[in-house]
C-alpha positions in Angstrom: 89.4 26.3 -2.5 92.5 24.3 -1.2 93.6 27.4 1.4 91.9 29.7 3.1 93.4 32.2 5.3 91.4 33.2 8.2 92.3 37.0 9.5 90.6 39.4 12.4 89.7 42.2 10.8 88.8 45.0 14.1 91.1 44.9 17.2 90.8 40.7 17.5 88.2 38.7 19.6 86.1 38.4 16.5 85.2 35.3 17.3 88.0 33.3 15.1 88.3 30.3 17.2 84.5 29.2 16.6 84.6 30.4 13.0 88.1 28.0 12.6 86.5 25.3 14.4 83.4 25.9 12.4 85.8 25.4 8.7 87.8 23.2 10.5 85.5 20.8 9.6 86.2 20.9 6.1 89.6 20.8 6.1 92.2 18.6 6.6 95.2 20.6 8.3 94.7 23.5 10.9 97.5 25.8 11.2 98.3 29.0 14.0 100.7 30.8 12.5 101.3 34.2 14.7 100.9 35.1 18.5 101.2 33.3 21.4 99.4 32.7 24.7 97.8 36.2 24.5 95.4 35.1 22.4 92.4 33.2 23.7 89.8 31.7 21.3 86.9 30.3 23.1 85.5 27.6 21.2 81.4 25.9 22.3 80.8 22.1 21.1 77.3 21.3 21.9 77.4 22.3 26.1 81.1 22.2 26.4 82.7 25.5 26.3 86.4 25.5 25.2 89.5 28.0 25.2 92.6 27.6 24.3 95.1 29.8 23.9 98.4 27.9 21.9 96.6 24.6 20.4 94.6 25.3 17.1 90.8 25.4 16.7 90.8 22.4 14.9 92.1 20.3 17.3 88.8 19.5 18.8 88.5 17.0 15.9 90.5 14.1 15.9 91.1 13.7 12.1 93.3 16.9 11.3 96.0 17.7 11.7 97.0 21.0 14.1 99.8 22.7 13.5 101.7 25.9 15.3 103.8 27.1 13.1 107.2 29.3 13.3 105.4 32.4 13.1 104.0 31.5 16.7 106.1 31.9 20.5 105.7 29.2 22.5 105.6 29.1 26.4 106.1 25.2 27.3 104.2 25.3 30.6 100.9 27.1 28.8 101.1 24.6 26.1 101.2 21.1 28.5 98.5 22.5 30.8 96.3 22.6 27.2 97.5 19.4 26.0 96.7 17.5 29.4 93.4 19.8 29.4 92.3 18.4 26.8 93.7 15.0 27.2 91.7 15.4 30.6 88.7 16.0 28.6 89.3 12.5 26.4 90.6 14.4 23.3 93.8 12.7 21.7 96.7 15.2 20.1 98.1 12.5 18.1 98.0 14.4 15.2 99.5 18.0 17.1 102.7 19.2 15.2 105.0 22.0 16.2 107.4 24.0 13.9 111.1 23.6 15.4 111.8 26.8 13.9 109.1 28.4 16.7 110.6 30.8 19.4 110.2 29.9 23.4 109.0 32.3 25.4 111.1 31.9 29.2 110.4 33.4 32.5 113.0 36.3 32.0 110.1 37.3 29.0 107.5 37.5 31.0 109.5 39.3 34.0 110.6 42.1 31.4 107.0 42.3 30.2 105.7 43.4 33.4 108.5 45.7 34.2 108.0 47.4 30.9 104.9 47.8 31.2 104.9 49.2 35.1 108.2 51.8 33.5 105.3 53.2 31.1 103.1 54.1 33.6 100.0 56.2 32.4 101.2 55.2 29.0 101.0 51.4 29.4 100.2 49.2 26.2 97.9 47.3 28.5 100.1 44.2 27.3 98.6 40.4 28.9 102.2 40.5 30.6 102.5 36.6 29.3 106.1 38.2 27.7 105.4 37.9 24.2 106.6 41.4 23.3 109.7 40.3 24.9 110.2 37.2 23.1 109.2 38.8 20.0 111.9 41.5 20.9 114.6 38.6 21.2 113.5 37.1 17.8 114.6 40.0 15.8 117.6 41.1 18.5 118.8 37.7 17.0 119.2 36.9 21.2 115.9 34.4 21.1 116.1 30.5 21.5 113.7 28.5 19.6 112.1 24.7 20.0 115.3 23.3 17.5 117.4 25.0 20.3 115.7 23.7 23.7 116.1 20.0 21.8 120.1 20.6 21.4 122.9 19.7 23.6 124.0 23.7 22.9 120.6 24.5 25.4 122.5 24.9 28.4 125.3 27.8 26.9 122.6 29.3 25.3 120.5 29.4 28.1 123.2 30.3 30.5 123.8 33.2 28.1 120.6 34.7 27.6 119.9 34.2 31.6 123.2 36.5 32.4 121.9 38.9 29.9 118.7 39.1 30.8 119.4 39.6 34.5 122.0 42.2 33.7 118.6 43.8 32.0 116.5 43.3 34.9 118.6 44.3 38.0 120.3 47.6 36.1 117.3 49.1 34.1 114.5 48.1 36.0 115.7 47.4 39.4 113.9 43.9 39.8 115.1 40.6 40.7 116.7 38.2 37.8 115.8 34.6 37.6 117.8 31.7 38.3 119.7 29.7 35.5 119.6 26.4 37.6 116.0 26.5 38.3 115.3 27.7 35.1 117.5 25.4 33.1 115.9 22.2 34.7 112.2 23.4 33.9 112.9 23.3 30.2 114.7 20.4 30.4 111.6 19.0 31.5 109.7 20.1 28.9 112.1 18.9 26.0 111.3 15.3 25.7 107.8 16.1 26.6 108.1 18.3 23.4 110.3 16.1 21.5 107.3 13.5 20.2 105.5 16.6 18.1 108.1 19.0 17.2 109.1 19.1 12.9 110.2 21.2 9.8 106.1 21.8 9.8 106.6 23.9 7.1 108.0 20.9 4.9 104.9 19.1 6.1 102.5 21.8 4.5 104.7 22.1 1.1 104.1 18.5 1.2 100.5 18.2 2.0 99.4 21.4 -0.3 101.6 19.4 -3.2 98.8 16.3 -2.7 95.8 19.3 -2.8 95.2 18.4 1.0 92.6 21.5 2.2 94.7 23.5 4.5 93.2 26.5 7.1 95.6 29.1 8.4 94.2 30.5 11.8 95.1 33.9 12.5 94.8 35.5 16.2 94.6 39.0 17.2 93.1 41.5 14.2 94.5 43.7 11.8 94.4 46.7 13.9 96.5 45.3 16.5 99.3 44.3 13.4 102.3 45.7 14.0 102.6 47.7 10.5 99.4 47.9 9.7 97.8 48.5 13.4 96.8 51.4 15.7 100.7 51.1 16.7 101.9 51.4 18.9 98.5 50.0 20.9 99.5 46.6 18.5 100.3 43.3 19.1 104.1 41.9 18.4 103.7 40.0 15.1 101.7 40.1 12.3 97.8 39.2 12.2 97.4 40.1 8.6 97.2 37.7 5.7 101.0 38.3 4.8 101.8 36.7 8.3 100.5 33.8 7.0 103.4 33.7 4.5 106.2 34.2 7.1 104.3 32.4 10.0 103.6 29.3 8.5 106.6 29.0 6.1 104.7 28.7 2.8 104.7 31.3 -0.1 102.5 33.4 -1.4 100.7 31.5 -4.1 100.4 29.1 -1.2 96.8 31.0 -0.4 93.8 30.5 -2.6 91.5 32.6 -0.3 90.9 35.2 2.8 88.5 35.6 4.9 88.0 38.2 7.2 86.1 37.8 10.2 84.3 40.6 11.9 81.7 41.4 14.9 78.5 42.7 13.5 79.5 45.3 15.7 82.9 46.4 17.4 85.2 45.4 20.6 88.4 46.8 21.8 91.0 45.4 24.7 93.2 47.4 25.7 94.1 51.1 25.7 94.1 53.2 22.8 91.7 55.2 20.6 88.7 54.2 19.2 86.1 56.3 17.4 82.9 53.8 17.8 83.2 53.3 21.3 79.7 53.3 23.3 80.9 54.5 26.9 77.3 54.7 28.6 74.6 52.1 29.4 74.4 50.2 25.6 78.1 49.8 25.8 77.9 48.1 28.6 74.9 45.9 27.1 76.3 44.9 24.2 79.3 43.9 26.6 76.8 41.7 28.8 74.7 40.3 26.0 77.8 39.1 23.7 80.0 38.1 27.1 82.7 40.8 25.9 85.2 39.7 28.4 89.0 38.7 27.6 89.2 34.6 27.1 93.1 35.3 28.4 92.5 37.9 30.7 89.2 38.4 31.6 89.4 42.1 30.6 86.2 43.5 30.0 85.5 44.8 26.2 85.3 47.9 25.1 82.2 48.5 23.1 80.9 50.0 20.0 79.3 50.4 16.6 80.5 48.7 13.5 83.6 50.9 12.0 83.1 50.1 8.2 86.5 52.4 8.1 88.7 49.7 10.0 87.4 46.8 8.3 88.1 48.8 4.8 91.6 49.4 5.5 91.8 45.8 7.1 90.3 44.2 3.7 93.2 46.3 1.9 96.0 45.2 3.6 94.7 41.6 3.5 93.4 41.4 0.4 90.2 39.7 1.4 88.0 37.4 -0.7 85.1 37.4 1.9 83.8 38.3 5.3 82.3 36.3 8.0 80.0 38.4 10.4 79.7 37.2 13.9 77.5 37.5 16.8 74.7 39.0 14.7 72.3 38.2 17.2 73.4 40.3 20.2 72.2 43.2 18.2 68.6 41.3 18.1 66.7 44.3 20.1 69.1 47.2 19.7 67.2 50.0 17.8 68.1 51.7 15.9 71.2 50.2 14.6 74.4 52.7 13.6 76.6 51.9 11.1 79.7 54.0 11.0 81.0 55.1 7.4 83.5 57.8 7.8 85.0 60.2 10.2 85.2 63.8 10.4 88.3 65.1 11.7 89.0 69.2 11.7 85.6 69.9 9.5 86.9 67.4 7.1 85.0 63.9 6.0 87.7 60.9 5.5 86.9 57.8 4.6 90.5 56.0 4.8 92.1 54.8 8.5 94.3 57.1 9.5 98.4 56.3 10.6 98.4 58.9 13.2 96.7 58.4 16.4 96.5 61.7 17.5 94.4 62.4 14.2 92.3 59.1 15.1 91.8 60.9 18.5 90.7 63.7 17.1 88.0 62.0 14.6 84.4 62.2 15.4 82.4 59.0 13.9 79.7 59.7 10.4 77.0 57.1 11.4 74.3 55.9 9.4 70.9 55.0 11.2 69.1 51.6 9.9 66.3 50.4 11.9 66.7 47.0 14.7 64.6 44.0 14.6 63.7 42.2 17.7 63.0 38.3 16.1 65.2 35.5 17.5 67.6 34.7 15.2 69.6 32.4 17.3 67.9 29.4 15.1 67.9 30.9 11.5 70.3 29.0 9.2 69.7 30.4 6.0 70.0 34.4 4.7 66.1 34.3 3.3 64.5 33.1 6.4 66.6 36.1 8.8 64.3 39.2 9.5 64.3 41.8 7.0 65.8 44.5 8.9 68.8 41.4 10.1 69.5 41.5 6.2 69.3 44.8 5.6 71.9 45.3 8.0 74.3 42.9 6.7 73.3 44.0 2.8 74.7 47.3 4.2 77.6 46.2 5.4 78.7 44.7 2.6 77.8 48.2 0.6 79.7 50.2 2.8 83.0 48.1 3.2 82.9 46.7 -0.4 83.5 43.3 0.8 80.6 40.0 0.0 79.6 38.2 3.8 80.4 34.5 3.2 79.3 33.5 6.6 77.3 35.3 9.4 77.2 33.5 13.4 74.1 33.8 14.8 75.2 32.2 18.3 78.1 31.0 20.4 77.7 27.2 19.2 79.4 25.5 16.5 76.2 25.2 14.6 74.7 28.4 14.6 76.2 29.6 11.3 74.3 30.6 7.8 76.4 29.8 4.9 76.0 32.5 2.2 79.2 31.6 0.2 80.8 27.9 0.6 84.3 27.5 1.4 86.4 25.2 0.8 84.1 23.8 -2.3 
């Protein structure tokens, strides 16, 4: 395969960033194409941990080369305290691109985000208040200033504009303090020529490098659910997670992808508020949340737990059209007997078996569970599908029965090399 795609599949924090890292490997360009610094993928090299929020997976190695695509919002100061992080840490980000077609998020964004949030009250999105939504919001208002712009001598009447806009917003519909244009203004002008060195047409670059048959890995963040069509909206993320972000995100085309991947938990999280059918409330909720360190690499939020929800990960390999699953953290289930699988929901009397659109149906749906039995070996060490305990493989054979999708690769621990390769990518 030339390009893969790699996509959440459940509500994100599937464990991406140590499955990109992982196929990083074999590839020769890494490239974020959606989200921004709400997204947090924590990444373990032999006793380092790392988690970055902007920067690419891949960019822990110093032959490929990362890029964030347009697809992806960009707040300046989140992106330098990674970059000198890392640098910090003796990595080098020679080879670090960014798409001057990107949108910036400003301190206006995240200002609106909070207010927004605080108006909703009881009803809040339970947003990271970074002010993606807002910046998103901007983007299709037309109103938004991307990377191209901040490198312009046209910055400061654009920025002057979109301050006295913004502040208008602030003080007359929310009743909060604006910010100042000055201060503002000479922040960003800081962080242009800091920018300046890595910013390009990126997708030129990866029309260019797929034309030489160059491997290429697009790195998704968030899931499917939290897309905004195709999610548990509006309890969603602001762009699009799913494979046909990669299209619009990265600036390639369609036949531009050879293969998807979805990556799952070989069970189910949730951050945030909305509903979810799986969720364990009582003492193994909070279990599974200790043993697999369910906690928000952004926020710190703790998890919601549950089951696996061979609905979602139906409707997500649907909309995605995906070639293959990878099944993560396998081994905090080591123990947990017996194991449920979810395979439908019953809502009114009825059995469904598709995701439904309307969340006060999805409210309403009790879960149809399978039982198969635990196993209590270590798997932490296994490496290849024969050698993992019967009852392990059962439950992945299962999975794969119930959501009609082959696992390619299942992570048996946090580290880079605790991975058995069913199905080789990138071959």
């Amino acid at each position: 395969m030339a390009t893969v795609a790699l996509v959440g599949v459940q509500w994100g924090d599937e464990g991406k960033g140590k499955v990109t890292d992982f196929l990083a490997a074999r590839a020769d360009l890494v490239v974020r194409y959606q989200g921004g610094n709400n997204a947090g993928h924590t990444v373990v090299v032999g006793e380092e941990e790392f988690r970055l929020h902007l920067l690419p997976s891949g960019i822990l190695y110093p032959d490929k080369t990362c890029i964030i695509g347009n697809g992806v919002v960009i707040d300046p100061a989140v992106l330098f305290e990674e970059i000198e992080a890392l640098t910090r840490r003796g990595f080098t980000l020679a080879r670090l691109l960014v798409s001057e077609r990107a949108h910036l998020i400003l301190p206006y964004h995240r200002l609106l985000d909070a207010a927004e949030e605080e108006r909703r009250g009881r009803g809040q999105i339970g947003t990271t208040r970074r002010g993606i939504g807002p910046a998103y919001t901007d983007k299709a208002a037309r109103t938004g200033l991307r990377v191209i712009d901040l490198l312009s001598e046209d910055f400061p009447h654009l920025l002057a504009e979109a301050v006295d806009y913004k502040n208008q917003l602030l003080s007359k519909v929310y009743g909060k303090e604006g910010v100042k244009y000055e201060e503002v203004y000479r922040e960003y002008q800081g962080y242009a020529e800091r920018l300046r060195p890595y910013v390009t047409d990126t997708s030129l670059v990866l029309s260019q490098s797929l034309a030489e048959g160059r491997h290429v890995l697009f790195e998704g963040a968030q899931g499917t659910l939290l897309d905004l069509d195709h999610g548990t909206y509006p309890f969603v993320t602001s762009s699009y997670p799913t494979a046909g972000g990669v299209c619009i995100g990265a600036g390639v085309g369609p036949r531009a992808i050879d293969y998807v991947l979805g990556v799952a938990k070989a069970y189910t999280t949730r951050v945030g508020e909305g509903p979810f059918p799986t969720e364990l409330p009582g003492e193994l909720g909070r279990e599974i949340r200790e043993r697999g360190r369910e906690f928000g690499t952004t926020t710190g939020r703790p998890r919601r737990c549950g089951w696996f929800d061979a609905v979602i990960v139906r409707h997500a390999a649907r909309v995605n059209g995906l070639s293959h699953l990878c099944l993560t953290k396998l081994d905090v289930l080591t123990g947990v007997a017996p194991l449920k699988l979810c395979y439908g929901y019953r809502y009114r009397g009825e059995e469904i078996r598709e995701f439904p659109a309307s969340l006060s149906v999805l409210r309403s749906c009790q879960p149809l569970y399978e039982e198969i039995p635990g196993w209590t070996e270590d798997v932490s060490q296994v490496r290849r599908l024969e050698d993992l305990p019967y009852n392990a493989r059962r439950y992945v054979e299962k999975i794969e029965e119930l959501t009609g999708v082959p696992v390619a690769l299942i992570g048996v621990g946090v580290r880079r090399e605790q991975m058995i390769i069913c199905h080789s990518l990138f071959s």
